[in-house]
TIZA-879340 format. One record per residue (C-alpha): residue in one letter; x, y, z. Coordinates in Angstrom, 2 decimals. Layout:
BEGIN
+------+---------+---------+---------+
: code :       u :       v :       w :
+------+---------+---------+---------+
:    A :       X :       Y :       Z :
...
+------+---------+---------+---------+
This chain:
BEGIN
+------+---------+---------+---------+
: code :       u :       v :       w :
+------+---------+---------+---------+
:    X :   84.61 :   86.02 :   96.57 :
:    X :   86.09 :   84.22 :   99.60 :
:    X :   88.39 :   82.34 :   97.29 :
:    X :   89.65 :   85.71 :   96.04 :
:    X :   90.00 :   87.59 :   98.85 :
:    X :   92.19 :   84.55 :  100.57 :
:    X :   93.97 :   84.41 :   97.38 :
:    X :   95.03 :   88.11 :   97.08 :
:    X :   96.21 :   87.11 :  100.87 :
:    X :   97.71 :   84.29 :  100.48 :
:    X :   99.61 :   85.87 :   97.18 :
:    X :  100.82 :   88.88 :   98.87 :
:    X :  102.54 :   87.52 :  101.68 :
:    X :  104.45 :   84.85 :   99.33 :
:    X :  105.48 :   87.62 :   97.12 :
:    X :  107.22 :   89.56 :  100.09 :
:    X :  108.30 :   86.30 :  101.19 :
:    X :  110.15 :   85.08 :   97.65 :
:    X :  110.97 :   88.56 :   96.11 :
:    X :  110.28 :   91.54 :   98.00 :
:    X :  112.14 :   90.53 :  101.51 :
:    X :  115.35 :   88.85 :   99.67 :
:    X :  115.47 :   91.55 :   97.35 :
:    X :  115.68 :   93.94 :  100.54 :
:    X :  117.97 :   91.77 :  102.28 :
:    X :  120.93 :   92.71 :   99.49 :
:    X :  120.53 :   96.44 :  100.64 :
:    X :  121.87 :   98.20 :  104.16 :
:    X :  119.50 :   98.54 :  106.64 :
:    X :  118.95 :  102.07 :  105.68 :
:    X :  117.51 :  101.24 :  102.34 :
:    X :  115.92 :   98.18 :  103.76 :
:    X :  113.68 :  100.50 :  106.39 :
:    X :  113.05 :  103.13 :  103.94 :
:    X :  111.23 :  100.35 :  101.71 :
:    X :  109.25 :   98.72 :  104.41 :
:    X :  108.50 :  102.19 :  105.68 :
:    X :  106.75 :  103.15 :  102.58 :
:    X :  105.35 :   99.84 :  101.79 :
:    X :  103.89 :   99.60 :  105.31 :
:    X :  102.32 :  103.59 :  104.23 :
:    X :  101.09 :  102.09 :  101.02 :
:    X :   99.25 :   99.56 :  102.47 :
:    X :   97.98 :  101.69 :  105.40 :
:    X :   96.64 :  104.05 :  103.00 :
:    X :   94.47 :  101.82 :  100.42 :
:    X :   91.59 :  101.67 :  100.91 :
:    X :   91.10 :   98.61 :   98.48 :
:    X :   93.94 :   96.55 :  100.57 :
:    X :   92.13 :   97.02 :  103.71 :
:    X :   88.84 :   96.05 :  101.76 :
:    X :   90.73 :   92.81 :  100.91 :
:    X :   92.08 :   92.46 :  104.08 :
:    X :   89.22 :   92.35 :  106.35 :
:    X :   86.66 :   91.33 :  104.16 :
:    X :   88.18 :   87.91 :  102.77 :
:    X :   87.73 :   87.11 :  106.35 :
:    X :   83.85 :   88.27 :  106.53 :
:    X :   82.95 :   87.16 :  103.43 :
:    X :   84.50 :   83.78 :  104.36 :
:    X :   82.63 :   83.31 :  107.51 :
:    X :   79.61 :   84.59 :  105.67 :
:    X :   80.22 :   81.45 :  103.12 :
:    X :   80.15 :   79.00 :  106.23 :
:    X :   77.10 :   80.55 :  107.89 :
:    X :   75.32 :   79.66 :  104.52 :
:    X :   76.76 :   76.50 :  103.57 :
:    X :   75.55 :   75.52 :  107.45 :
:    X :   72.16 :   76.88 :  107.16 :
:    X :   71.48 :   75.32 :  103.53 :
:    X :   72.65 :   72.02 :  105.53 :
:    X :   75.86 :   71.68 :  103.72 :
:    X :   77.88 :   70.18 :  106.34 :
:    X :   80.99 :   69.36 :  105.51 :
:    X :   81.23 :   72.64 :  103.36 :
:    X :   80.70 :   74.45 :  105.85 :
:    X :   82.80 :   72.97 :  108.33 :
:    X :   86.07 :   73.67 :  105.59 :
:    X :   85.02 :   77.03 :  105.33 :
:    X :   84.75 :   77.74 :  109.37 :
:    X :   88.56 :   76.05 :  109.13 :
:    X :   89.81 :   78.44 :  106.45 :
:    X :   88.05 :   81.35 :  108.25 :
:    X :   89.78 :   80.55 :  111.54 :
:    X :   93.19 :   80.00 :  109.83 :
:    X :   92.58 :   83.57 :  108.20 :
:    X :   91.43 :   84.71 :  112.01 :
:    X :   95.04 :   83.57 :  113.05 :
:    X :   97.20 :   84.94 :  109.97 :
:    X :   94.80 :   88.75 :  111.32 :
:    X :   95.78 :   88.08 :  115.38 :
:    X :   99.78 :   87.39 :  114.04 :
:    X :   99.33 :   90.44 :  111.82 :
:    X :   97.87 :   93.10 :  114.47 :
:    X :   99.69 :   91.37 :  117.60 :
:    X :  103.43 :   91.18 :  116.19 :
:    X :  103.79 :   92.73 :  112.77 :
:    X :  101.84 :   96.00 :  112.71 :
:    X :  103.66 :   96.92 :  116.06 :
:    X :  106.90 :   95.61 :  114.49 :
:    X :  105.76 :   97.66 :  111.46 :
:    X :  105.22 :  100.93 :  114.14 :
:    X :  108.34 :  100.23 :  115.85 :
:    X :  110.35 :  101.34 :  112.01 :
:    X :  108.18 :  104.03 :  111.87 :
:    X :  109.29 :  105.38 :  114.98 :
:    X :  112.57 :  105.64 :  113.65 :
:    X :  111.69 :  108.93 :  111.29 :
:    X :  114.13 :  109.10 :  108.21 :
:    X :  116.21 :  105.60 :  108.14 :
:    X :  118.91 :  108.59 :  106.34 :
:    X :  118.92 :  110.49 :  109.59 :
:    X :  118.30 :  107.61 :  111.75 :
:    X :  121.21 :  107.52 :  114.54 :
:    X :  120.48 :  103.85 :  115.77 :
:    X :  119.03 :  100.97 :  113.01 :
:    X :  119.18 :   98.35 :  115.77 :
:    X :  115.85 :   98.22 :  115.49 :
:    X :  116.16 :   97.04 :  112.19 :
:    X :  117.91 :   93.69 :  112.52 :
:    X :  115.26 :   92.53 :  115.42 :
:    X :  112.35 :   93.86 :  112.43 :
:    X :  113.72 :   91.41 :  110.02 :
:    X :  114.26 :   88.24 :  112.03 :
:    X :  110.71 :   88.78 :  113.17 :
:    X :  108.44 :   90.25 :  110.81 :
:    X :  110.19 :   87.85 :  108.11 :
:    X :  109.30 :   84.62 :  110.07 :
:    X :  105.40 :   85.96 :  110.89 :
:    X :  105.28 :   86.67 :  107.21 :
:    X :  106.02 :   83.07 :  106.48 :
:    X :  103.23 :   81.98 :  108.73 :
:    X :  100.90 :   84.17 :  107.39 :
:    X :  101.49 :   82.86 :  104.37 :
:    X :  101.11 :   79.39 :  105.06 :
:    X :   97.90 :   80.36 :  107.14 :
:    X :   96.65 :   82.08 :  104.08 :
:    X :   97.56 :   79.19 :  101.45 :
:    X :   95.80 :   76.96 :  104.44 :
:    X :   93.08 :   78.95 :  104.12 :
:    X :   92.85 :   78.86 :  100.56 :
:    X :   93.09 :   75.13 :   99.86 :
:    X :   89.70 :   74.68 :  102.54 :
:    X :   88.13 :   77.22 :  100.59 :
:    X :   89.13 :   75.26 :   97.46 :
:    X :   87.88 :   71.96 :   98.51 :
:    X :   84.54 :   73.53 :   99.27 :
:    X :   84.57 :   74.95 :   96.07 :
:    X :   84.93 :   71.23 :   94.83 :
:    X :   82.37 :   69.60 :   97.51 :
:    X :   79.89 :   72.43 :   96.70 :
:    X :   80.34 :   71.59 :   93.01 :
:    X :   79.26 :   67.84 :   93.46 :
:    X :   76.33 :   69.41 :   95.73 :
:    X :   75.18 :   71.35 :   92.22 :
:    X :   72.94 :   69.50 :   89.71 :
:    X :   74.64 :   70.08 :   86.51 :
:    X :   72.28 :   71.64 :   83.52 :
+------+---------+---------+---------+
């Protein structure tokens, strides 16, 4: 399930990063904060993202508690790395882009918005912490891949 979770992660950010983000960057910044405005709502709202969200990470740390306790070292010791790279993709997430994400929000309507300032310094930001979360969360998913490999040698075979 850790594997999944990470995955959905990891997956998400790359798809903002290599479709939804360039595809916004064609429009005006009125269009552009009208989109992340109501994908930030979507997400906010769903209660399966959130689900996703947190619990990659718990199930992840879960997976290293057992692998340790069952004696499995080295497992272990990839999945405590890919839980702490997902810890650092969460602390970029709820230190810089959910109050980046608040900060458009603030702005009401982007079609009645007086000043979109706030939109250039969104982008530049929020489009660079999206990169690292994705590379945190691809990070992530490769340890949790090689312990899916080491645990697999662990395994008699029937």
């Amino acid at each position: 399930m850790s594997v999944i979770g990470v995955g959905l992660m990891a997956g998400l950010f790359f798809a903002f990063d290599v479709s939804a983000v360039p595809g916004l960057a064609r429009t005006d910044d009125r269009l552009y904060a009208e989109a992340m405005q109501n994908f930030n709502k979507a997400m906010d709202t769903s209660g399966l993202f959130v689900l996703v969200f947190l619990g990659a990470l718990a199930v992840t740390v879960a997976v290293a508690v057992i692998e340790y306790r069952k004696g499995r070292r080295t497992v272990a010791l990839r999945a405590g790395a890919a839980a702490a790279l997902h810890v650092v993709a969460l602390l970029v997430t709820f230190s810089v882009d959910i109050p980046l994400n608040n900060e458009l929000a603030a702005i009401g309507d982007p079609a009645k918005a007086r000043d979109l300032s706030v939109v250039d310094e969104f982008k530049g930001i929020w489009e660079t912490t999206d990169i690292m979360r994705t590379l945190l969360c691809s990070a992530a998913l490769g340890c949790l891949a090689h312990c899916l490999k080491l645990h697999g040698r662990g395994t008699p075979v029937s």
